[in-house]
Backbone atoms as SQL, in Angstrom:
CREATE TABLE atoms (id INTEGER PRIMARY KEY, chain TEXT, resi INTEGER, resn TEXT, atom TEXT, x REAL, y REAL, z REAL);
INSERT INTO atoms VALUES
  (1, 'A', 1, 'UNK', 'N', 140.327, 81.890, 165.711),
  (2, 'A', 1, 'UNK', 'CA', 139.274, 80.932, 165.393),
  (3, 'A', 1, 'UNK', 'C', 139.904, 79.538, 165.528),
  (4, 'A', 2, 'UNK', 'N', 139.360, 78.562, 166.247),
  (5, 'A', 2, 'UNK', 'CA', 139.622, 77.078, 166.223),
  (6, 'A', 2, 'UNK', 'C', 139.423, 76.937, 164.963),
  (7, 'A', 3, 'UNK', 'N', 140.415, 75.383, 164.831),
  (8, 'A', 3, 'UNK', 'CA', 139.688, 74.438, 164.087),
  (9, 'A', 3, 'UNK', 'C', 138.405, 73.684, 163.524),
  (10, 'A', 4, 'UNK', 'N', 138.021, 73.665, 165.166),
  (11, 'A', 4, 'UNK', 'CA', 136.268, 73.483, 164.962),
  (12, 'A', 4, 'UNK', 'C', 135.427, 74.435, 164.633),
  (13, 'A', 5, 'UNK', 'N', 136.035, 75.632, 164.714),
  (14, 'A', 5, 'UNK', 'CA', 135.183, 77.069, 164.513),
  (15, 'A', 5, 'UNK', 'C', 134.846, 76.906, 162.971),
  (16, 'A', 6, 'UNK', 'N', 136.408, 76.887, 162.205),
  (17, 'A', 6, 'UNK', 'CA', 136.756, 77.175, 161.015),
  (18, 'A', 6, 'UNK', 'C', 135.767, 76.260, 160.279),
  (19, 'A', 7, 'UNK', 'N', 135.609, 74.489, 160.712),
  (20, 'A', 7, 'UNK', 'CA', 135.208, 73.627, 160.147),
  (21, 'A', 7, 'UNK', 'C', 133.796, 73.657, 160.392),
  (22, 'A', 8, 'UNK', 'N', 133.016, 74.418, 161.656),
  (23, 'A', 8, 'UNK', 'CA', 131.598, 74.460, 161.353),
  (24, 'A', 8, 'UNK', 'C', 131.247, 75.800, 159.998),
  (25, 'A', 9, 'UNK', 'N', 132.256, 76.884, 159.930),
  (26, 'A', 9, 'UNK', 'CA', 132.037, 77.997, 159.041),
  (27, 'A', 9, 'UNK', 'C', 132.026, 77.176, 158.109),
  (28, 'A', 10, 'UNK', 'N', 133.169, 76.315, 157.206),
  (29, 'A', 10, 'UNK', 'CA', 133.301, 75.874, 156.126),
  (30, 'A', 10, 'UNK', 'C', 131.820, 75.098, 156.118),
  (31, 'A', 11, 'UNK', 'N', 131.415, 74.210, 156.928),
  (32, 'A', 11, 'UNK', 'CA', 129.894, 73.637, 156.749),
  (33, 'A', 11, 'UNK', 'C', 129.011, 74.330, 156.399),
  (34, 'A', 12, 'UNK', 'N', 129.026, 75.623, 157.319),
  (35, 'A', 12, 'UNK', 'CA', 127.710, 76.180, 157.299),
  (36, 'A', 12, 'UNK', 'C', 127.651, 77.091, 155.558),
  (37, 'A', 13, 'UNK', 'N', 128.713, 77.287, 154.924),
  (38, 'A', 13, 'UNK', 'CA', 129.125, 77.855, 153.916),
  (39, 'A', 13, 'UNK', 'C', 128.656, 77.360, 152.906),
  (40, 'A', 14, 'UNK', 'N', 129.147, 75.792, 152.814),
  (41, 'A', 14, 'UNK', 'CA', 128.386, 74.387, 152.275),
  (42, 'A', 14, 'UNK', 'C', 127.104, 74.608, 152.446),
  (43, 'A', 15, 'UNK', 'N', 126.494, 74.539, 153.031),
  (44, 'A', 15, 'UNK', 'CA', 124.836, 74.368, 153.242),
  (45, 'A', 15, 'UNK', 'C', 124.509, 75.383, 152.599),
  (46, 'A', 16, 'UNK', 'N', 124.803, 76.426, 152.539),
  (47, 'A', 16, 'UNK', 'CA', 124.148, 78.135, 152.255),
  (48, 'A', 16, 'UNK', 'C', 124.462, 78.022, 150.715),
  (49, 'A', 17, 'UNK', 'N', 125.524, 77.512, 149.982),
  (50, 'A', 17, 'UNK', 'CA', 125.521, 77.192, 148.454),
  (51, 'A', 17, 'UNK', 'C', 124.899, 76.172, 148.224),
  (52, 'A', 18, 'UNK', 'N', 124.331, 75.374, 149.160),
  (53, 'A', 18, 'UNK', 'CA', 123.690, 74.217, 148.896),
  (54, 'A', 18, 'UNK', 'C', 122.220, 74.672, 148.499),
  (55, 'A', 19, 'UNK', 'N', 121.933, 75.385, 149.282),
  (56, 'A', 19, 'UNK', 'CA', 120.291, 75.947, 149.453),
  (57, 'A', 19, 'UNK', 'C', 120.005, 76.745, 148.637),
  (58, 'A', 20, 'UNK', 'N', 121.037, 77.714, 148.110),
  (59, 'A', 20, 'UNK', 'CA', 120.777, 78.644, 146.862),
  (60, 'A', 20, 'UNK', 'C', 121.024, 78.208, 145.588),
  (61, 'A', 21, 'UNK', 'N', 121.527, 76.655, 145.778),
  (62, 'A', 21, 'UNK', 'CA', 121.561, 76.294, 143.867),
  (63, 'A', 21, 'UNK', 'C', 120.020, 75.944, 144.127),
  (64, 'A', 22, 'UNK', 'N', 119.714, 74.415, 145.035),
  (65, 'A', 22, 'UNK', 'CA', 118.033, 73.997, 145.055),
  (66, 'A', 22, 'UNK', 'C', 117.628, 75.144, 144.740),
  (67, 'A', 23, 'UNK', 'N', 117.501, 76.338, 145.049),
  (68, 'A', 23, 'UNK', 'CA', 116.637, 77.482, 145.286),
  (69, 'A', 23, 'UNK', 'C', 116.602, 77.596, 143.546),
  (70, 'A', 24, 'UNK', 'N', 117.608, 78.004, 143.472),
  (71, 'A', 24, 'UNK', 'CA', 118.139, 78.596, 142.189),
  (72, 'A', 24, 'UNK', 'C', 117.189, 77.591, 141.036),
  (73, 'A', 25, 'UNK', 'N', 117.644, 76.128, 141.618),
  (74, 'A', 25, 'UNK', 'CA', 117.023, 75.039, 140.058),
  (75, 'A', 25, 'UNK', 'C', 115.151, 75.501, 140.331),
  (76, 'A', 26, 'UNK', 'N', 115.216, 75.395, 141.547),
  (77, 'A', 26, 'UNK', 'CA', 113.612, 75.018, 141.857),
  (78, 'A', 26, 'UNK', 'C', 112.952, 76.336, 140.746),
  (79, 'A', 27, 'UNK', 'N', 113.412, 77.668, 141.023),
  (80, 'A', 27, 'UNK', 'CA', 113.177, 78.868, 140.127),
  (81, 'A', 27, 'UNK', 'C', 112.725, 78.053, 138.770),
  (82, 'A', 28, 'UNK', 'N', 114.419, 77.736, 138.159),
  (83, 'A', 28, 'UNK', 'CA', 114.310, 77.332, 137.097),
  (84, 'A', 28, 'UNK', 'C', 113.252, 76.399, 136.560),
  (85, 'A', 29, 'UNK', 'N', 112.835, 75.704, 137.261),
  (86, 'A', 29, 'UNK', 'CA', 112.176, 75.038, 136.696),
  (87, 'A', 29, 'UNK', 'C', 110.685, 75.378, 137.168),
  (88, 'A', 30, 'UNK', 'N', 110.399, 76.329, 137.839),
  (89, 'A', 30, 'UNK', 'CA', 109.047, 77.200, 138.022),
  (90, 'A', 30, 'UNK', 'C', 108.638, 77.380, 136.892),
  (91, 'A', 31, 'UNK', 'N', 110.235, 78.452, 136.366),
  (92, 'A', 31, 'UNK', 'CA', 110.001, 79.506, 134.803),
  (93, 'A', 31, 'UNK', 'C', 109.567, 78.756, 133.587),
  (94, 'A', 32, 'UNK', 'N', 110.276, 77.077, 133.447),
  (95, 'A', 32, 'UNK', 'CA', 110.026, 76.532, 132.702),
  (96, 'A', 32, 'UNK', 'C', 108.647, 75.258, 132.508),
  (97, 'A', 33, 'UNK', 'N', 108.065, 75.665, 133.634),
  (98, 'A', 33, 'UNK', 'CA', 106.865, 75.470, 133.611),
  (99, 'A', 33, 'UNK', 'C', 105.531, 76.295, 133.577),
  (100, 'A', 34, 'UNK', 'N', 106.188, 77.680, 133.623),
  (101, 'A', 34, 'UNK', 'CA', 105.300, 78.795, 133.228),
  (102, 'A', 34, 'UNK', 'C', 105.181, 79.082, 131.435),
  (103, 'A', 35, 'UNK', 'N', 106.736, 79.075, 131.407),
  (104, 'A', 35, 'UNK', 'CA', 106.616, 79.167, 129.646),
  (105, 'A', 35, 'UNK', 'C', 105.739, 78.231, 128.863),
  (106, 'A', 36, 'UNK', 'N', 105.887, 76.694, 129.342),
  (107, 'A', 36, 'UNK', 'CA', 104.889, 75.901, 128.778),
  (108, 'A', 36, 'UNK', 'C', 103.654, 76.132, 128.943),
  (109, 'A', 37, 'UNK', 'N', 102.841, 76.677, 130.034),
  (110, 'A', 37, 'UNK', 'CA', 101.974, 77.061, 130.185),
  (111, 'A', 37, 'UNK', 'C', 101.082, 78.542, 129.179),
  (112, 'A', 38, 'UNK', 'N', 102.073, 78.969, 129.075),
  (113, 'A', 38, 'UNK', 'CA', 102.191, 80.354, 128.383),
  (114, 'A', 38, 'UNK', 'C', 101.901, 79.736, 127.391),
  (115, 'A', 39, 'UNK', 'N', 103.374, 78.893, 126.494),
  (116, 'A', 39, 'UNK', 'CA', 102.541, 78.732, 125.073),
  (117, 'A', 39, 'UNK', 'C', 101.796, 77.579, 124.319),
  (118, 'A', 40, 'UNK', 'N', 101.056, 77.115, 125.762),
  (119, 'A', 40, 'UNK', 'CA', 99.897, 76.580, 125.380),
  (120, 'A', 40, 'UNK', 'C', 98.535, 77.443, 125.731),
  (121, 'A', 41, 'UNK', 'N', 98.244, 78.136, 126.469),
  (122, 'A', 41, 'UNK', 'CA', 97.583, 79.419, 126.308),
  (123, 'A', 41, 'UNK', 'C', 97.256, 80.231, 125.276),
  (124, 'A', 42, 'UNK', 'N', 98.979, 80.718, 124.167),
  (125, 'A', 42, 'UNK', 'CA', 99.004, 81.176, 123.206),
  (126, 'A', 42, 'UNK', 'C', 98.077, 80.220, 122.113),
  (127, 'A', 43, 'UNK', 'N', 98.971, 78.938, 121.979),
  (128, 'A', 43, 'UNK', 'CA', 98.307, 78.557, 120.899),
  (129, 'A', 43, 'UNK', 'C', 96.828, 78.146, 120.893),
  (130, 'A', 44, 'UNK', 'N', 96.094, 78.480, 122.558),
  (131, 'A', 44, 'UNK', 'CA', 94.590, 78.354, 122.291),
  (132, 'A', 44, 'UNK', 'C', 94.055, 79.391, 121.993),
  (133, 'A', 45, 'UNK', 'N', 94.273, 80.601, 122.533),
  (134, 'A', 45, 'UNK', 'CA', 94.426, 81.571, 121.946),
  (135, 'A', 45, 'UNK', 'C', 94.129, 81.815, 120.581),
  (136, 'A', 46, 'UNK', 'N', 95.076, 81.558, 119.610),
  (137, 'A', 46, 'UNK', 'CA', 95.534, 81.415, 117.997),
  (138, 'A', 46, 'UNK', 'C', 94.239, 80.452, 117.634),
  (139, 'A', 47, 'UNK', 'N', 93.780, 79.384, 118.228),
  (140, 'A', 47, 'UNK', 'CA', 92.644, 78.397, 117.667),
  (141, 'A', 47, 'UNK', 'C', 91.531, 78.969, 117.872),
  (142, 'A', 48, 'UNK', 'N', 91.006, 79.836, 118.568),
  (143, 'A', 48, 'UNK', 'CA', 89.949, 80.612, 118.905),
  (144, 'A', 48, 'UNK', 'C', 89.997, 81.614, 117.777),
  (145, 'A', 49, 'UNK', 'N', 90.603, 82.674, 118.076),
  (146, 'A', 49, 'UNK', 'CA', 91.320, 83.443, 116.700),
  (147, 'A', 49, 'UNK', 'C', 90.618, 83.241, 115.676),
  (148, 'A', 50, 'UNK', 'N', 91.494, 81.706, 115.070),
  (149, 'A', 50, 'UNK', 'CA', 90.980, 81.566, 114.027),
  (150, 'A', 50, 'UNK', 'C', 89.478, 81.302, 113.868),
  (151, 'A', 51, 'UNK', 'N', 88.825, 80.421, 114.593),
  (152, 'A', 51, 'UNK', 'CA', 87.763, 80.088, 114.498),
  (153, 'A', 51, 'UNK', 'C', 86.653, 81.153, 114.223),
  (154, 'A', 52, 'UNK', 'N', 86.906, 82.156, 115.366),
  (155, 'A', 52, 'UNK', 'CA', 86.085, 83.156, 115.582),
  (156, 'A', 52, 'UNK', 'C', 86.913, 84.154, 113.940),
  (157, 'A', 53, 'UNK', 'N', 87.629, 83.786, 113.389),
  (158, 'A', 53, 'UNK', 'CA', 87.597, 84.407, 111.973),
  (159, 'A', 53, 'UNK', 'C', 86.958, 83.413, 110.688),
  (160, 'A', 54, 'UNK', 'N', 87.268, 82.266, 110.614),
  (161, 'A', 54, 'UNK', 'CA', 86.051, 81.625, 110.471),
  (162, 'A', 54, 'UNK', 'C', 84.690, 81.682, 110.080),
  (163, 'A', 55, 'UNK', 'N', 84.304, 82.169, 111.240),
  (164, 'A', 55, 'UNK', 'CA', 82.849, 82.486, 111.584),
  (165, 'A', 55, 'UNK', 'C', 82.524, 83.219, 111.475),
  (166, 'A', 56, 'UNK', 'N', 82.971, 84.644, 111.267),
  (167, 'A', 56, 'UNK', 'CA', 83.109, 86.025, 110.876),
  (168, 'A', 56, 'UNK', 'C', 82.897, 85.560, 109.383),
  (169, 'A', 57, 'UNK', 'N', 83.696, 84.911, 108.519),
  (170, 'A', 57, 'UNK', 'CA', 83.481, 84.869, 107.188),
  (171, 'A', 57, 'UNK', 'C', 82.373, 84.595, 106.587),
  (172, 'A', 58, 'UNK', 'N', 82.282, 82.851, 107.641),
  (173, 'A', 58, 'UNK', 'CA', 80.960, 82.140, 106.889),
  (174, 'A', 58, 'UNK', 'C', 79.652, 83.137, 107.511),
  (175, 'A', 59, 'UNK', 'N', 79.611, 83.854, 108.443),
  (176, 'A', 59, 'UNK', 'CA', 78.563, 84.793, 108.123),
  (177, 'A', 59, 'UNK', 'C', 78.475, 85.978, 107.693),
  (178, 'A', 60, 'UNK', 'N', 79.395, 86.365, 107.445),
  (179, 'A', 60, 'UNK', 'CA', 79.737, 87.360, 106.062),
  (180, 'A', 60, 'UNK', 'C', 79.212, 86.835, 104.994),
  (181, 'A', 61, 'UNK', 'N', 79.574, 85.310, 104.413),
  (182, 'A', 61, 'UNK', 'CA', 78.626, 84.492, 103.076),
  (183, 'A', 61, 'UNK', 'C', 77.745, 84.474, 103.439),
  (184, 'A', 62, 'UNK', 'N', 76.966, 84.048, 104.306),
  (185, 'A', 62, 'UNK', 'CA', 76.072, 83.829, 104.284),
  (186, 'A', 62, 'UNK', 'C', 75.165, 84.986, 104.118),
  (187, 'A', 63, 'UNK', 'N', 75.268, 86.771, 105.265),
  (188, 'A', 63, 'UNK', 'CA', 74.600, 87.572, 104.669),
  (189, 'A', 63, 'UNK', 'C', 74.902, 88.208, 103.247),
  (190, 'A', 64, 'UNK', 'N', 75.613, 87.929, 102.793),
  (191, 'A', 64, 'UNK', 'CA', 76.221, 88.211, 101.290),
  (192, 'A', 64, 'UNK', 'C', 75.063, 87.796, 100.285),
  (193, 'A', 65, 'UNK', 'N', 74.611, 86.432, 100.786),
  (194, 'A', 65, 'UNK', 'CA', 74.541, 85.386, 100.125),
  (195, 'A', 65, 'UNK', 'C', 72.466, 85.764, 100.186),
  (196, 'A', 66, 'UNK', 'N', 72.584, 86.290, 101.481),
  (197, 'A', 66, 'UNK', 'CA', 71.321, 86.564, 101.864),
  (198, 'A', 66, 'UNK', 'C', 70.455, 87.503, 101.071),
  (199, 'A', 67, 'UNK', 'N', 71.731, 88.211, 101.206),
  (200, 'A', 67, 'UNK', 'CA', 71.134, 89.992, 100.399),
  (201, 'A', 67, 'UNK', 'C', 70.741, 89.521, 98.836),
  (202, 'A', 68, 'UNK', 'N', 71.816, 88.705, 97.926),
  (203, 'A', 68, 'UNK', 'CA', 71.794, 88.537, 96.765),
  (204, 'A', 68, 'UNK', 'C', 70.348, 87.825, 96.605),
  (205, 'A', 69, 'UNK', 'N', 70.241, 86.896, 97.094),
  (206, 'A', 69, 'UNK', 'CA', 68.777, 85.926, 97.419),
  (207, 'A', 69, 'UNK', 'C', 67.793, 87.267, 97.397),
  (208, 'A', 70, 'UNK', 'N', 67.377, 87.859, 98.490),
  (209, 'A', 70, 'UNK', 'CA', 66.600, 88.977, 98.642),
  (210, 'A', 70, 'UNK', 'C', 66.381, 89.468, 97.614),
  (211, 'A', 71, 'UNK', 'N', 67.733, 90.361, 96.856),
  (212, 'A', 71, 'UNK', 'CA', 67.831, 91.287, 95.423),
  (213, 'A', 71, 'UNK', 'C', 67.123, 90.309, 94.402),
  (214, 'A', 72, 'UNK', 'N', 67.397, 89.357, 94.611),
  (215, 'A', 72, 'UNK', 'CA', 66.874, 88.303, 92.933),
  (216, 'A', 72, 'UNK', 'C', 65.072, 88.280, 93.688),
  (217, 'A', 73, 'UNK', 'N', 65.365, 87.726, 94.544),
  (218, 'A', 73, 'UNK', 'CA', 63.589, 88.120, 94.442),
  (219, 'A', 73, 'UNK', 'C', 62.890, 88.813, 93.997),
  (220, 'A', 74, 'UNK', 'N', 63.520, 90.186, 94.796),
  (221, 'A', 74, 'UNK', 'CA', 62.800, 91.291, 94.198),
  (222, 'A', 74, 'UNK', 'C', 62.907, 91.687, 92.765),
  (223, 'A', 75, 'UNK', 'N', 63.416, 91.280, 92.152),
  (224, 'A', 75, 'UNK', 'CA', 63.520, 91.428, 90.902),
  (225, 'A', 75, 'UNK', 'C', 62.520, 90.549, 90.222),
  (226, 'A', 76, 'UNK', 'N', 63.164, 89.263, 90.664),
  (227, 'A', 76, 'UNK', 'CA', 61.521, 88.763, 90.452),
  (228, 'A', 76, 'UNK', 'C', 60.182, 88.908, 90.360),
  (229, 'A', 77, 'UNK', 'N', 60.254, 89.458, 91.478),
  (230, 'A', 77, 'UNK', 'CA', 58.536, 90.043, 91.737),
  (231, 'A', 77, 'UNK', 'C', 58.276, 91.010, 90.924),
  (232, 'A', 78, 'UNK', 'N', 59.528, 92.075, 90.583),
  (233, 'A', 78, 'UNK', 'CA', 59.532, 93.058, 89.832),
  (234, 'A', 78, 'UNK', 'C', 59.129, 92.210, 88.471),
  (235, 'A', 79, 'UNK', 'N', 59.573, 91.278, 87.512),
  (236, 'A', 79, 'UNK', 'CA', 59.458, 91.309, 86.019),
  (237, 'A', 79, 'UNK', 'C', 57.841, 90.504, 86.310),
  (238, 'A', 80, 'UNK', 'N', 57.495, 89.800, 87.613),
  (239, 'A', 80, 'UNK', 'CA', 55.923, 89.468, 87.488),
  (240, 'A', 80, 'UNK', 'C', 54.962, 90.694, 87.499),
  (241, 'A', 81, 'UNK', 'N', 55.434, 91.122, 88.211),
  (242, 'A', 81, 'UNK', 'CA', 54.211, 92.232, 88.625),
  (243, 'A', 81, 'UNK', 'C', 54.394, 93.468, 87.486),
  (244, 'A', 82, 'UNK', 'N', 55.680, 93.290, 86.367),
  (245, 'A', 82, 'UNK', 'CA', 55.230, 94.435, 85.754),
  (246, 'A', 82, 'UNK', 'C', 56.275, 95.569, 86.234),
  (247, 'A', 83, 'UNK', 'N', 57.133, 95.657, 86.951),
  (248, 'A', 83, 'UNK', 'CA', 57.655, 96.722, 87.821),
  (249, 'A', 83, 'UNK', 'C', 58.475, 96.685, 87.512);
């Protein structure tokens, strides 16, 4: 092998670790723009969640709240009417 042989290998060697770190960061910083993505997803996720538990409750009170209303009526009607 020449000199010049040796010194285009050593280049081309250079370039090929050159291209697989870029490669390598570019990854990296794919992944770390997926994770952010991820856990902002999660935490909308978690705000929905809650909400929709929430809302589950307050209409849980509310038919709770409904039935008791209903029952006292009828009771009502019951000590008017005699029943």
């Amino acid at each position: 092998m020449t000199p010049e042989q040796e010194n285009q290998l050593f280049l081309s060697i250079g370039q090929i670790q050159a291209t697989q770190t870029a490669i390598l960061k570019e990854v990296t910083e794919i992944k770390k723009d997926l994770t952010k993505r991820v856990d902002s997803l999660e935490a909308r996720v978690e705000t929905v969640e809650s909400h929709v538990t929430n809302n589950r409750i307050k209409i849980a009170g509310f038919g709770g709240g409904a039935g008791l209303a209903v029952a006292i009526a009828v009771e009502l009607l019951k000590l008017k009417t005699g029943g």
